[in-house]
C-alpha positions as CSV (number, residue, x, y, z in Angstrom):
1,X,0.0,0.0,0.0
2,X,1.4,3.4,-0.5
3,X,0.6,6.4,1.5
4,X,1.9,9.9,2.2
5,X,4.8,9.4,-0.2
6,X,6.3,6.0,1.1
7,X,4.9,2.3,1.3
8,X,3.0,1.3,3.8
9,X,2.2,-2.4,5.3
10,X,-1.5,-3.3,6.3
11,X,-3.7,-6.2,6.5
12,X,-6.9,-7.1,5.4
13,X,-9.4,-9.2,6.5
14,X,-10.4,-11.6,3.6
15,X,-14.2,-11.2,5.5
16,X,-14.6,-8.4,4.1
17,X,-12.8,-5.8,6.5
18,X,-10.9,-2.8,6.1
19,X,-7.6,-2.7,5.4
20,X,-5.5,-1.9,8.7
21,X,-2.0,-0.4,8.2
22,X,0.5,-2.0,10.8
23,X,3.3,-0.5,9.4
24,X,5.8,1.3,6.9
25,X,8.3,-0.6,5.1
26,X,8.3,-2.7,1.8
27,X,8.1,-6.6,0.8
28,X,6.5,-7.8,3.1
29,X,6.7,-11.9,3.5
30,X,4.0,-14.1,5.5
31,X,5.4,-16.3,8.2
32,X,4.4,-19.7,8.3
33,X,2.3,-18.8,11.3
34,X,-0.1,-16.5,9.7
35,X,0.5,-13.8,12.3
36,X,4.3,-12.6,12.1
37,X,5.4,-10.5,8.5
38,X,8.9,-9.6,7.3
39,X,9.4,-6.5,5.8
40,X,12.2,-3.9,4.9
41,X,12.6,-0.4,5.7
42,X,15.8,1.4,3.9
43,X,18.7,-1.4,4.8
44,X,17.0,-2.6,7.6
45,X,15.1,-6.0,8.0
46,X,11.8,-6.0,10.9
47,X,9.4,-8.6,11.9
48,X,6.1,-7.6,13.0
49,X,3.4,-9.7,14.9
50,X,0.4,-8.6,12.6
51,X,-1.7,-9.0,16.0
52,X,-0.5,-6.7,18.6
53,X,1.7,-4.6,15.8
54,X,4.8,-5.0,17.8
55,X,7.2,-4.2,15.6
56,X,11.3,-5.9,16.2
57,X,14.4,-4.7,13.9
58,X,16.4,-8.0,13.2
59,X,18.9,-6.9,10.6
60,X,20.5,-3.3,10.1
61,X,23.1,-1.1,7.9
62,X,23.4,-4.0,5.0
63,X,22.6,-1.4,2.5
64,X,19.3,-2.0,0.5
65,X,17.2,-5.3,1.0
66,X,15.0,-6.2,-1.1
67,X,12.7,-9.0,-1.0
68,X,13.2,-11.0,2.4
69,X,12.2,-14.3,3.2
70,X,11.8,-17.2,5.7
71,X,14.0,-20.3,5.8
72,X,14.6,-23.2,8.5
């Protein structure tokens, strides 16, 4: 989603809901949970629990990211 001149990351509820942002950043990745997102922000990696919107930096100052994702 973009908004206010940067991307934005929200969810949606496929019931029908609005679309609630939880976030700013781009790519965002799915964990296998359903609940917890990866997304970047500049050269910075986060995870957010898509529930409470707690938001943790795991990764920073590697330059640009770009598309994230999960592995064991």
């Amino acid at each position: 989603m973009r908004g206010g001149g940067g991307f934005e990351v929200a969810v949606v509820d496929p019931g029908g809901g609005a679309a609630r942002v939880i976030g700013t950043g781009e790519n965002p990745v799915w964990g296998a949970d359903s609940r917890h997102l990866l997304f970047t922000e500049g050269g910075d990696l986060y995870l957010i629990d898509t529930v409470n919107a707690r938001r943790t930096k795991i990764l920073d100052g590697l330059g640009r990211i770009s598309e994230p994702s999960w592995s064991r």
